[in-house]
C-alpha positions as CSV (number, residue, x, y, z in Angstrom):
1,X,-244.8,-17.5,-180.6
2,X,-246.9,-19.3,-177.8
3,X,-246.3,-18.9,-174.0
4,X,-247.5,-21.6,-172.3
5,X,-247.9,-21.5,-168.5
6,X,-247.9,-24.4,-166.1
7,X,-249.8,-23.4,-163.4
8,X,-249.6,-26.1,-160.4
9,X,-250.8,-25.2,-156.6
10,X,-248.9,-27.8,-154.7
11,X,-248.7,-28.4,-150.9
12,X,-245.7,-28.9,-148.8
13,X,-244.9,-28.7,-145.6
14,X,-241.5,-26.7,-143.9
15,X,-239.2,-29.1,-142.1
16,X,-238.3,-28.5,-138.6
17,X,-235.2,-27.3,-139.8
18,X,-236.9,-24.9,-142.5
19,X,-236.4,-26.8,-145.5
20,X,-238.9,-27.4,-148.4
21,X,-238.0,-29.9,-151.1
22,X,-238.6,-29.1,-154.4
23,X,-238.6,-32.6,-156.4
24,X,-235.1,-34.2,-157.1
25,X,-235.7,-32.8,-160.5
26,X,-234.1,-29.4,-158.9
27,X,-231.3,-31.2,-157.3
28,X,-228.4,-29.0,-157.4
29,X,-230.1,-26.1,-159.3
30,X,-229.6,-22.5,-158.1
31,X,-232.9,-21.0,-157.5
32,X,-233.6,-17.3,-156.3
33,X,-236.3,-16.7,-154.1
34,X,-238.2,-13.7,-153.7
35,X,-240.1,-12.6,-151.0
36,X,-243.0,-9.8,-152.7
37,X,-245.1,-10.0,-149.5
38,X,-245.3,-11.4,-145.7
39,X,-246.1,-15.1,-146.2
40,X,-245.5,-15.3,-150.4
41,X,-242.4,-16.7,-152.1
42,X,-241.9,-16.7,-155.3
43,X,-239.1,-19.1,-156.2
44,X,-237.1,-19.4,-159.6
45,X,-234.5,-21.4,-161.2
46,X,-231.5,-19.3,-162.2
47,X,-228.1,-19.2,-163.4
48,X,-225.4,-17.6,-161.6
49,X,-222.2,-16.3,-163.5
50,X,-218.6,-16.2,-161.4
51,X,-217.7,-12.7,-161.4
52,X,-214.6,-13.5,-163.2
53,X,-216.9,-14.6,-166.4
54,X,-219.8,-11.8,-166.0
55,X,-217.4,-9.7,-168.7
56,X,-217.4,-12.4,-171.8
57,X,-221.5,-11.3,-171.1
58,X,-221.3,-7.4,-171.2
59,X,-222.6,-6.1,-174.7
60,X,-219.1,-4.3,-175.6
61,X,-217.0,-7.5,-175.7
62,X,-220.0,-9.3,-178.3
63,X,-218.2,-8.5,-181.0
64,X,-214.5,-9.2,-179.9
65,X,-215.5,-12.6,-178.9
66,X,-217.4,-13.2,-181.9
67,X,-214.7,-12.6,-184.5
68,X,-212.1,-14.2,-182.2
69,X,-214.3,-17.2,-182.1
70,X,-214.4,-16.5,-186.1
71,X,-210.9,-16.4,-186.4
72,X,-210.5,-19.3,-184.5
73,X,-212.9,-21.4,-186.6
74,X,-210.5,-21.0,-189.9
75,X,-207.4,-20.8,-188.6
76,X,-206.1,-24.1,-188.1
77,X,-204.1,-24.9,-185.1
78,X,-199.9,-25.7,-185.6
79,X,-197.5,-27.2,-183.4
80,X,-195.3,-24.3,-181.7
81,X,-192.7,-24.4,-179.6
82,X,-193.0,-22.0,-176.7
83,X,-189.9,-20.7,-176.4
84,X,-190.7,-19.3,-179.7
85,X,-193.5,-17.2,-178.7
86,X,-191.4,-14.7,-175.9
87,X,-189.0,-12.6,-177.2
88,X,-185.5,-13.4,-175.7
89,X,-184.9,-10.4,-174.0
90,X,-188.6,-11.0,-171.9
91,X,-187.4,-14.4,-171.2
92,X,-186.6,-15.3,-167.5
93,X,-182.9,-15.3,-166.4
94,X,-181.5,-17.5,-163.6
95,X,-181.0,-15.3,-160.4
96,X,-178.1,-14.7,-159.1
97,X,-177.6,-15.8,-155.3
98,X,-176.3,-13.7,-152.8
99,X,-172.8,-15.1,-151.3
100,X,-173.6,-16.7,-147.8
């Protein structure tokens, strides 16, 4: 396998407001930017996960998304009516209203 770097000095200036553009080719791209030394930025694209999908990422739940993913490749999909799926007995009931 061959790594190729693109190595590029390129000049900008900081706005009065402390902004550097990038290129519109960034536009909308998360980028972290580190800060090794007084004066030196190093700045990289990146993806951000929302905490509430960092866990379909964690090692254990490979597997169990794998074969669910599996499962869900050869098992066709079949009309169903919902009321089906919850038992009776877990099925809302109308509440009763106190007298006024």
């Amino acid at each position: 396998m061959r790594t190729f770097f693109l190595e590029a000095t390129v000049v900008k200036s900081v706005g009065t407001s402390g902004q550097i553009s990038l290129g519109k080719e960034y536009a909308g791209r998360k980028v972290l930017i580190e800060r090794p030394a007084e004066g030196v930025w190093i700045i990289r694209t990146a993806t951000v996960i929302p905490d509430n999908e960092l866990w379909l990422h964690k090692k254990e739940n490979q597997e169990r998304l794998r074969k669910a993913l599996e499962w869900a490749k050869r098992t066709p999909a079949r009309p169903s009516d919902p009321d089906d799926l919850v038992p009776a007995r877990t099925r809302a009931r109308p509440r009763k209203t106190r007298p006024t």
